[in-house]
C-alpha positions as CSV (number, residue, x, y, z in Angstrom):
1,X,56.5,40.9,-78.4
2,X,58.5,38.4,-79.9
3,X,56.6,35.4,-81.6
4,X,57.0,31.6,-81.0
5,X,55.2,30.0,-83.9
6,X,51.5,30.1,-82.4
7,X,53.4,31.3,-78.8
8,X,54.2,35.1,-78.0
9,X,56.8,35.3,-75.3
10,X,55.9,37.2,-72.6
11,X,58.4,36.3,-70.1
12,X,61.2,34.8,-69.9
13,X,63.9,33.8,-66.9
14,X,67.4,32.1,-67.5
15,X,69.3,29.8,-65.6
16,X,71.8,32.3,-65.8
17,X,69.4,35.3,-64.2
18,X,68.7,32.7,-61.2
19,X,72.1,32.4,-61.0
20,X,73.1,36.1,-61.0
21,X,70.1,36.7,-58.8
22,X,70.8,34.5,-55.7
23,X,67.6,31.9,-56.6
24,X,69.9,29.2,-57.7
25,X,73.6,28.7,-56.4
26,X,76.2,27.1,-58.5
27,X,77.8,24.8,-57.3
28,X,80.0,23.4,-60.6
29,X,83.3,23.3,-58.9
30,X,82.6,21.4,-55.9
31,X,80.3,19.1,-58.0
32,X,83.4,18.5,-60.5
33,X,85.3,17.3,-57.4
34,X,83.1,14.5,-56.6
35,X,82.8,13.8,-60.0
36,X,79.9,15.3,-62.2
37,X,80.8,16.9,-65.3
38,X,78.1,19.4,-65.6
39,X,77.1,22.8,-64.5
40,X,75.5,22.2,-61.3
41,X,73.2,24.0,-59.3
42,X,71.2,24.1,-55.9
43,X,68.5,25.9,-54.8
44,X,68.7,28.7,-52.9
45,X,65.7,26.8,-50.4
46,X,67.6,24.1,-50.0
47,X,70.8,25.9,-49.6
48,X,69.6,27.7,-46.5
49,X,67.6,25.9,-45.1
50,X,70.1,22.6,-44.9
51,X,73.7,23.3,-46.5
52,X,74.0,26.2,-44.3
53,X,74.8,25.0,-40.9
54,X,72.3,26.4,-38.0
55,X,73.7,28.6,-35.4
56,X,74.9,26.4,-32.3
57,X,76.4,23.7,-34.1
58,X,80.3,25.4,-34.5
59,X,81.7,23.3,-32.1
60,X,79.8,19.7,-34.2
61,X,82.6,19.9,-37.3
62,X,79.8,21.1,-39.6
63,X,80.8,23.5,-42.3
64,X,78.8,24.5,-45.7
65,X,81.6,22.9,-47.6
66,X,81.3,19.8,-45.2
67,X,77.4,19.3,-45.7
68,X,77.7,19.8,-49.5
69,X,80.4,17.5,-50.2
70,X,77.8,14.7,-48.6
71,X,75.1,16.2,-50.5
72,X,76.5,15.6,-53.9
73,X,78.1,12.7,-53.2
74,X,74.6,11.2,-52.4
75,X,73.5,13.0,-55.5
76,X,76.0,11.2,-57.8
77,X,75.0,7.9,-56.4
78,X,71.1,8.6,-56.9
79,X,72.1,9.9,-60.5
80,X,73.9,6.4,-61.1
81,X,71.2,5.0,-60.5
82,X,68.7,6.8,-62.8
83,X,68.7,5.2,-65.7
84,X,66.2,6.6,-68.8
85,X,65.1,9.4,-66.5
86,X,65.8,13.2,-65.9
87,X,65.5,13.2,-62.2
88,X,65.9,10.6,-59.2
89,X,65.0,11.2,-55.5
90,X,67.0,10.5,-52.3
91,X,67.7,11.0,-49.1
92,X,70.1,12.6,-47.1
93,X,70.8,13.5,-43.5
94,X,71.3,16.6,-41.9
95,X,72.4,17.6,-37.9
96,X,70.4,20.2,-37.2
97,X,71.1,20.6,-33.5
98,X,73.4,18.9,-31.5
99,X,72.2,15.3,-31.5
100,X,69.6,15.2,-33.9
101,X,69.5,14.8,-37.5
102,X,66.8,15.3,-40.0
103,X,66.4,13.8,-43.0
104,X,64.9,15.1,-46.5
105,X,64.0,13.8,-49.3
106,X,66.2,15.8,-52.2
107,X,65.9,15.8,-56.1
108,X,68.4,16.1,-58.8
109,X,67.7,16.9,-62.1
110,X,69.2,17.0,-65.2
111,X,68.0,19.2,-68.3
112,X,68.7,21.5,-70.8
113,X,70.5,24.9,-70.1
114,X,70.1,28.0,-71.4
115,X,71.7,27.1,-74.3
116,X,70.4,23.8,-74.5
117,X,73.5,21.9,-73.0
118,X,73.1,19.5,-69.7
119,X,73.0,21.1,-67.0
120,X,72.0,19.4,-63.1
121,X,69.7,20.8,-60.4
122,X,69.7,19.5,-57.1
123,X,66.7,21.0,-55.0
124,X,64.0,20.2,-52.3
125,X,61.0,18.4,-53.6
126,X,58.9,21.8,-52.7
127,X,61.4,23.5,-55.5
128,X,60.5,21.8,-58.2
């Protein structure tokens, strides 16, 4: 067991490992294109329940790249706005079925990576 000053580790779980194991979904190169210039993430949650369009709604124009583009770009503007903070709210809408949208309340966050570098999280409040 490897020792942490007064801490042994007992467990530990990268950003990476979520990554490689489905739990977080990058994101970066989309996100670069609306103009963040960090890794970027979303969760899995919200990636399923929300980015990924439901059955029925082929013939609406919605698309997972469609649905994330909007996502982000509401991101970036929330993130503009958070000033001395690690993490802002905001909302965004979502069709769902024909004719009716629903709209959550998302977070991004910005932190420390694996290596300590910035890295952003954008997730449902239930994620966090």
């Amino acid at each position: 067991m490897a020792s942490n000053g007064d801490w042994n580790l007992i467990f530990s779980y990268s950003r990476q490992q979520a990554i490689d194991d489905g739990v977080l979904i990058d994101v970066t190169e989309e996100a670069k294109k609306i103009g963040f210039k960090v890794q970027t993430v979303v969760t899995s949650n919200l990636f399923h329940r929300y980015l990924d369009p439901p059955a029925g709604l082929e013939g609406e124009g919605q698309s997972v790249t469609g649905r994330l583009h909007d996502l982000m770009v509401l991101a970036l503007f929330a993130a503009k706005r958070g000033v001395n903070t690690d993490r802002v709210t905001f909302n965004v809408a979502f069709l769902m079925v024909p004719g009716r949208k629903e709209t959550i309340e998302a977070i991004v966050h910005i932190g420390p990576g694996d290596n300590g570098e910035p890295v952003l999280t954008i997730m449902l409040p239930e994620d966090d």
